[in-house]
DRENTI-833643 format. One line per 5 residues: number of its first residue (from 1); their letters; for each residue z, x, y of C-alpha. Coordinates in steps of 0.001 Angstrom, whole numbers, plus 524288, in hexadecimal, padded with zeros to 5 digits. Layout:
! DRENTI-833643
NUM = A = Z X Y; ...
//
This chain:
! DRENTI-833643
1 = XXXXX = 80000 80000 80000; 7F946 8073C 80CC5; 7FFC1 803F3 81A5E; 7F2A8 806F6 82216; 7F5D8 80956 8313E
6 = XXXXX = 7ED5B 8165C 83123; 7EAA8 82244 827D5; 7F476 82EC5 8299B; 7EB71 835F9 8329A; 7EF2D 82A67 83BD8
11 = XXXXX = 7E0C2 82464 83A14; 7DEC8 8164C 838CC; 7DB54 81251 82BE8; 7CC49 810DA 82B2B; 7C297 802CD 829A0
16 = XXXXX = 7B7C2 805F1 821A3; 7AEAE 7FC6A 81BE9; 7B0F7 7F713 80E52; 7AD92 7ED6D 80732; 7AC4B 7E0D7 80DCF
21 = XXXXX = 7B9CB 7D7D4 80710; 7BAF4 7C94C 80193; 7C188 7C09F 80A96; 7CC94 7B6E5 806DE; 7D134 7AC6E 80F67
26 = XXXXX = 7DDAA 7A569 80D8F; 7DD96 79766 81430; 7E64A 791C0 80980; 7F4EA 79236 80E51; 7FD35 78889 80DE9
31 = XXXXX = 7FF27 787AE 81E9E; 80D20 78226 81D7A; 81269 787D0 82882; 804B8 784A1 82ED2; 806A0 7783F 82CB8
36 = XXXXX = 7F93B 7765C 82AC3; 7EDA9 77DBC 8240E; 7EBE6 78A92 82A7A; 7DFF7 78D59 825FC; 7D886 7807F 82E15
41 = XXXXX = 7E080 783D2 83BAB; 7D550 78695 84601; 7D2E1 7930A 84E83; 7C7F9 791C9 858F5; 7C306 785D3 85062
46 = XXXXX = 7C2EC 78DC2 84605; 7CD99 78BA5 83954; 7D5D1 7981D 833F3; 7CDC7 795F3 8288D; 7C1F5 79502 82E07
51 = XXXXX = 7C474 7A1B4 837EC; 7CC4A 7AA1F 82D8E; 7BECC 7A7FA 82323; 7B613 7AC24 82D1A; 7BC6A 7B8BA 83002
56 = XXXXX = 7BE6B 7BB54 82295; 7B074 7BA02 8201E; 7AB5D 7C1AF 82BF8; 7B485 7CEF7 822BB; 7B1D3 7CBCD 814C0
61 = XXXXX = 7A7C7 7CB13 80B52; 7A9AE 7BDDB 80636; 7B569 7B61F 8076B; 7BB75 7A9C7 8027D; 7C75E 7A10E 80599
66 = XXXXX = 7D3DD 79F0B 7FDD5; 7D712 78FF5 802E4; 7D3EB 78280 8045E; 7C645 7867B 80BF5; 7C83C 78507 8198D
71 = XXXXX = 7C1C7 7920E 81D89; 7B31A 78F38 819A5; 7B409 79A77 80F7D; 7B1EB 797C6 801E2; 7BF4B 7952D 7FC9A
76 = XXXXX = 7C699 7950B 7F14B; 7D6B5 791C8 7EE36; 7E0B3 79B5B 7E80E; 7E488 79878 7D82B; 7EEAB 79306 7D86F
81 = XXXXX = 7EC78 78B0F 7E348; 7F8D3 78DD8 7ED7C; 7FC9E 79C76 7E700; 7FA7D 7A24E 7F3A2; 7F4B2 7AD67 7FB03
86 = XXXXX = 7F39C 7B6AB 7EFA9; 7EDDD 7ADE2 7E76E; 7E5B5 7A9F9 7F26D; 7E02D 7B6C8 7F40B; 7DB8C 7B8B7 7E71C
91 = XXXXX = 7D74E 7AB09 7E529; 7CE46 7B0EA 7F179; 7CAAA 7BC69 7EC9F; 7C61D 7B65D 7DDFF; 7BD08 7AF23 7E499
96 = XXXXX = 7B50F 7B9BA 7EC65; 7B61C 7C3A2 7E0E3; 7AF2E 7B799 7D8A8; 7A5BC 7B561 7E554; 7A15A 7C151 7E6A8
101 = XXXXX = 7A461 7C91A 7D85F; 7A988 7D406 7DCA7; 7B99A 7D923 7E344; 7BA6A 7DF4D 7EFFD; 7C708 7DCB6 7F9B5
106 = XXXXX = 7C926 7D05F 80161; 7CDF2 7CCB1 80E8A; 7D92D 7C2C7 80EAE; 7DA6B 7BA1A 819BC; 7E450 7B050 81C3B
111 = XXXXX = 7DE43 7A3A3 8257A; 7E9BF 7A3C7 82D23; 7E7DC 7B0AA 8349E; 7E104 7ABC4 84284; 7E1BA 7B92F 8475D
116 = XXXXX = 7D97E 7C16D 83C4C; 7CBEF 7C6A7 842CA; 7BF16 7CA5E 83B84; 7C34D 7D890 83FF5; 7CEE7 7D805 83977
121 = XXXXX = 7C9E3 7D350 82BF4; 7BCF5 7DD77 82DE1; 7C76F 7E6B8 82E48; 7CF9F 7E298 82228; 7C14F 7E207 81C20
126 = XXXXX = 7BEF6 7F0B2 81EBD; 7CA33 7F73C 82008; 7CC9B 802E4 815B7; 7D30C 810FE 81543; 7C858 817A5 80DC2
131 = XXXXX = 7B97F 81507 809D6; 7B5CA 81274 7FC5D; 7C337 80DAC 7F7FA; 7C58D 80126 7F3A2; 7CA45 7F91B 8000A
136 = XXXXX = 7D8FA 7F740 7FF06; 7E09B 7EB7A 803FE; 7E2B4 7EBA8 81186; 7EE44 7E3AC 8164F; 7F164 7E455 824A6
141 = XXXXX = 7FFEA 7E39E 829B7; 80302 7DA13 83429; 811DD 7D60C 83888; 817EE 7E1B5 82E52; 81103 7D890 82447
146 = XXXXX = 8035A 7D8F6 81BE8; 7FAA1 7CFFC 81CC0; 7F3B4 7CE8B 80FE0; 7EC97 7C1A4 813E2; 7E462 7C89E 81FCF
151 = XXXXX = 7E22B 7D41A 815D5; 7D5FC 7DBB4 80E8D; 7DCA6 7DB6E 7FF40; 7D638 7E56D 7F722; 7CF46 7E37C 7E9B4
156 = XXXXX = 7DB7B 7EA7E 7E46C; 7E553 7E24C 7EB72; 7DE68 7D48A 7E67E; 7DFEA 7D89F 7D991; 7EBFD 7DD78 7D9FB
161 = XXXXX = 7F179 7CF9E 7E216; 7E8E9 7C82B 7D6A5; 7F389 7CEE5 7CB85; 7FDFF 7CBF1 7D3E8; 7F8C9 7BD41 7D4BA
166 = XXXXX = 7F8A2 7BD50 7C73D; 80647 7C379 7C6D9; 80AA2 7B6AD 7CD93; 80D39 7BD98 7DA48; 806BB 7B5DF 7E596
171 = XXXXX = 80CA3 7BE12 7F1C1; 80251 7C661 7F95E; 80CF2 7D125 7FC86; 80AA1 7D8A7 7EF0C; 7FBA1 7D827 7ECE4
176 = XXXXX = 7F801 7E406 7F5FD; 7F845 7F1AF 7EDE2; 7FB65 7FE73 7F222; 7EDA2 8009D 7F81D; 7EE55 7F3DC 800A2
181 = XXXXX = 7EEDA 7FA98 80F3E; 7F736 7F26A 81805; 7F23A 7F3BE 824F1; 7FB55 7F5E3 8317D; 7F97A 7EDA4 83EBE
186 = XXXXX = 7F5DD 7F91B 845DF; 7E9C8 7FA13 83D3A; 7E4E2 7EBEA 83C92; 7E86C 7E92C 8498B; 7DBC2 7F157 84FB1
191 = XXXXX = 7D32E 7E4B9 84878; 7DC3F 7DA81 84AF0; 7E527 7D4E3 85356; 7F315 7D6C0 8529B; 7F640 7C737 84CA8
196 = XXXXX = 7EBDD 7C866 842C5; 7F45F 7C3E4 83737; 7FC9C 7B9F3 83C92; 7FAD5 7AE34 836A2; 7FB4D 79FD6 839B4
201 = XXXXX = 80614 798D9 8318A; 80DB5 78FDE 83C32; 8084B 78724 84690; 80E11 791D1 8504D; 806BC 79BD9 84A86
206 = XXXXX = 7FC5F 7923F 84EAC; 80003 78F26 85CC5; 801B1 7A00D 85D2F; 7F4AA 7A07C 85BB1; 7EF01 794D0 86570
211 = XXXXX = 7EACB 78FAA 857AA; 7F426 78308 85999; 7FE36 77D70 8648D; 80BB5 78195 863F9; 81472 779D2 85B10
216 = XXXXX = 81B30 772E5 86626; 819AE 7742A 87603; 8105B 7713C 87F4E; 80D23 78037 88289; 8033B 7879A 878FB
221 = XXXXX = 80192 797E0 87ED2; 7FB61 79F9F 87649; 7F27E 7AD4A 8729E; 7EA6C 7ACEE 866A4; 7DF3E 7B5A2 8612A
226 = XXXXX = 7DA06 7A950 85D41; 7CEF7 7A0F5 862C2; 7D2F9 79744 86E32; 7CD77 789A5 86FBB; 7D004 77FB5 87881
231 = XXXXX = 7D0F9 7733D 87136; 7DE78 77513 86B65; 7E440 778C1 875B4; 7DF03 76F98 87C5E; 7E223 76480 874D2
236 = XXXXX = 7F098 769F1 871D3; 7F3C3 769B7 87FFB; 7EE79 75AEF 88190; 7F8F4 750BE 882CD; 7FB5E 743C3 88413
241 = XXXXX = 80359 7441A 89084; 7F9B7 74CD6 89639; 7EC55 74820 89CE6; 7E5BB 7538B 89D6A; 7E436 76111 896EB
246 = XXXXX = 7DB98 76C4D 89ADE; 7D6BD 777AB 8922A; 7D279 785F8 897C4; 7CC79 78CA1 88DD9; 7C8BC 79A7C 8944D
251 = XXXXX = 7BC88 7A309 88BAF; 7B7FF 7AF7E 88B7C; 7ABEB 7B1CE 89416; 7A169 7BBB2 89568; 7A498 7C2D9 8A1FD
256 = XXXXX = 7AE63 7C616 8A9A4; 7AE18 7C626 8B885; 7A2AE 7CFC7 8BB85; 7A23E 7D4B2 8ACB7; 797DB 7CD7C 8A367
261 = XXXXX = 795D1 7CF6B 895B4; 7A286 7CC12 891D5; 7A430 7CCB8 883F3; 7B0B7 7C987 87DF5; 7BF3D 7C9B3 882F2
266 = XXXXX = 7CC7A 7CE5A 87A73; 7D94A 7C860 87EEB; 7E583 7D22A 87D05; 7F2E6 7CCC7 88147; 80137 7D10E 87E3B
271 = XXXXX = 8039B 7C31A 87671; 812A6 7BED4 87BCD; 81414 7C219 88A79; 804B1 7BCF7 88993; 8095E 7B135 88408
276 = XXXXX = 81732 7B0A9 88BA2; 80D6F 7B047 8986A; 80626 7A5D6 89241; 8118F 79CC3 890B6; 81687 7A09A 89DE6
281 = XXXXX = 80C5B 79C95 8A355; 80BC2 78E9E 89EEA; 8196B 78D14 8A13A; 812E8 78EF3 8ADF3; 80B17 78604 8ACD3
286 = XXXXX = 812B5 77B73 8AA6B; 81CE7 77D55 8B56B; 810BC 77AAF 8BEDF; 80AC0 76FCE 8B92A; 816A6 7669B 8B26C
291 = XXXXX = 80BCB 75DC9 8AC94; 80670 76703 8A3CE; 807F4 76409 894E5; 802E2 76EA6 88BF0; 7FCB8 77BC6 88E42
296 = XXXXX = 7F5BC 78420 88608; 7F266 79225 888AB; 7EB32 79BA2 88032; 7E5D7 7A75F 88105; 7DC4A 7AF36 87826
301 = XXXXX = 7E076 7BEB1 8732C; 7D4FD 7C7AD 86BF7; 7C686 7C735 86ED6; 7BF24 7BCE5 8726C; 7B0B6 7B935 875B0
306 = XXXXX = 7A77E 7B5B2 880C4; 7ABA5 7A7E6 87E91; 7B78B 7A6C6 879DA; 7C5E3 79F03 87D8A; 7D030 7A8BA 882F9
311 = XXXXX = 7D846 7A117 888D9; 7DB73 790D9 888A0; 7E534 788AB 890F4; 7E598 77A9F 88CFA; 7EF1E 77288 89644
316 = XXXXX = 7F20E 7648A 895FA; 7F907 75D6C 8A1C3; 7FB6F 75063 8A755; 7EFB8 74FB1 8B17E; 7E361 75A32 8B377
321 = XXXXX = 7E819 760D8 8BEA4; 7F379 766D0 8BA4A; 7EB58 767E2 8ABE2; 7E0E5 76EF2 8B290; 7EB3A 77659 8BB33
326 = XXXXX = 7F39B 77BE3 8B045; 7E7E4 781FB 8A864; 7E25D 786B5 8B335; 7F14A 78BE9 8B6B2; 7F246 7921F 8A7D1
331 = XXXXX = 7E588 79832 8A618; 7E513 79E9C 8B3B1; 7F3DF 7A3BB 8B273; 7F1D6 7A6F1 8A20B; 7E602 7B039 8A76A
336 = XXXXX = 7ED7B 7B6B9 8B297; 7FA6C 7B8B8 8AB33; 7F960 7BAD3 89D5F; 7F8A5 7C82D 899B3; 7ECFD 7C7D0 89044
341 = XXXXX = 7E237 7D171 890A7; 7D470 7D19E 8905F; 7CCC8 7DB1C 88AAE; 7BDEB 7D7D2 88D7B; 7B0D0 7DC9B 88865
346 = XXXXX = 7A5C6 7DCC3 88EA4; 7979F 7E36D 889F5; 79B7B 7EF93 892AE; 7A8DA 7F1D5 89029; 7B626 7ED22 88D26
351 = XXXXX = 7C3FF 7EAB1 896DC; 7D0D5 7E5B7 8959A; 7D830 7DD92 89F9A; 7E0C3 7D2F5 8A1DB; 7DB12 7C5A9 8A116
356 = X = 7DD30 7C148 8B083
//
């Protein structure tokens, strides 16, 4: 078992192409916590299913999905049905090998990851000490813990976890050999963002990620990686008591000021005094307008494209003026205050700065 942060000349560890892995999606989980099925919660428009299959394809060979079929991925259930993850995995794993006739490695993905990138998985995909070898497990390390379900599993590994199956042991902890390289944050972290494993198993993991409202209140702040959209915010902050509501949705355009050929933007912040100026801010808010009923504020982090939402302010209030007054209030004062920076691209260069 290989902690990988570097090799002892102090070199990072090297990505070399190999051969291109099986991918396994998990969509099957029980979602108690959840409350509801994980797998069928929308990002952008888009399910967990539907977002985590397309990534997976865009790094693997061929791929398949462990679940009820909510991804659009051929799919097939683990034996016994229930058994769990392990089980899961190699109920995966079965099928592709009979697919395509022939073992090489596989990429497990859990659906419930919003924050997992194409770069991150093309990394898992190619990511090996030494040429020629067979392609080890590689397990990255997020939170002091592995993460064996955002993982490349090696041929080795599979058939080792299939013995254990067979053992009766159905725990992921034990099916990684002595080869398996478990791969420190300050390695993984140059392909993906810092929250790349955190996973979505309460309705405030949700409301964390502008994904869902907050459990209770009539405030909803938040930062998220994720895509924005207006219409539930929008629709969250509508209420009965309230005759109007107005939505600012702010997008990414292709010049700015004197400077055209804008081509994408990246959004950095320093996550809690950006969000403790956020919710400052609509406290704000509502000691200048009394008649304001909900507000919802969120802002877009990583890159983004000619196009699209980085930033949305949905207010609702008892009459338009003080509607119209309030976003106009939170988008102006969000801008001017919150430190979040901006790191745009353009086709001659590159320059960081704060958003105002």
């Amino acid at each position: 078992m290989v902690l990988a942060s570097g090799d002892p000349t102090g070199e990072p560890l090297s990505v070399r192409p190999t051969v291109k892995p099986f991918g396994i999606l998990l969509t099957g989980g029980s979602s108690r916590r959840m409350g509801r099925d994980k797998a069928t919660i929308e990002v952008g428009g888009v399910t967990l299913a539907e977002r985590s299959a397309a990534i997976l394809q865009s790094a693997t060979a061929l791929a398949v999905e462990v679940g009820p079929g909510a991804s659009g991925l051929p799919h097939v259930t683990e034996e016994p049905a229930g058994s769990g993850p392990l089980a899961a995995v190699l109920s995966g794993y079965a099928s592709l090998v009979e697919q395509a006739g022939s073992t090489r490695p596989a990429i497990v993905l859990a659906c419930d990851m919003p924050e997992v990138t194409v770069e991150l998985l093309t990394w898992l995909a190619n990511y090996c000490e030494a040429p020629g070898d067979p392609p080890p497990s590689v397990v990255p390390i997020a939170g002091g813990k592995p993460q064996p379900l955002c993982a490349r599993w090696s041929v080795a590994d599979l058939s080792r976890a299939a013995e254990l199956l067979e053992a009766g042991e159905r725990s992921l902890k034990n099916a990684f050999g002595p080869d398996a390289l478990f791969v420190e944050p300050q390695v993984w972290e140059e392909v993906a963002p810092p929250r790349a494993f955190d996973d979505l198993d309460t309705p405030a993991d949700l409301a964390d990620r502008a994904l869902a409202p907050p459990i209770a209140g009539d405030d909803w702040v938040a930062l998220t990686r994720l895509p924005l959209g207006t219409e539930i915010p929008s629709r969250w902050a509508t209420l009965g008591s309230c005759g109007a509501v107005v939505t600012f949705a702010g997008t990414v355009r292709d010049h700015s000021g004197e400077r055209a050929g804008v081509e994408e933007l990246t959004y950095e912040a320093y996550e809690e005094p950006a969000m403790a100026a956020m919710a400052r801010i609509v406290e704000q808010c509502r000691t200048r307008w009394k008649e304001i009923g909900r507000i919802a504020v969120h802002h877009r982090l990583g890159k983004l494209e000619v196009g699209e939402i980085a930033v949305v302010v949905a207010v609702s209030a008892g009459h338009r003026p003080e509607a119209f007054s309030a976003a106009a209030y939170l988008i102006d004062t969000v801008k001017e205050s919150v430190p979040i920076w901006k790191l745009e691209k353009w086709a001659g260069g590159e320059d960081w700065g704060l958003c105002h």
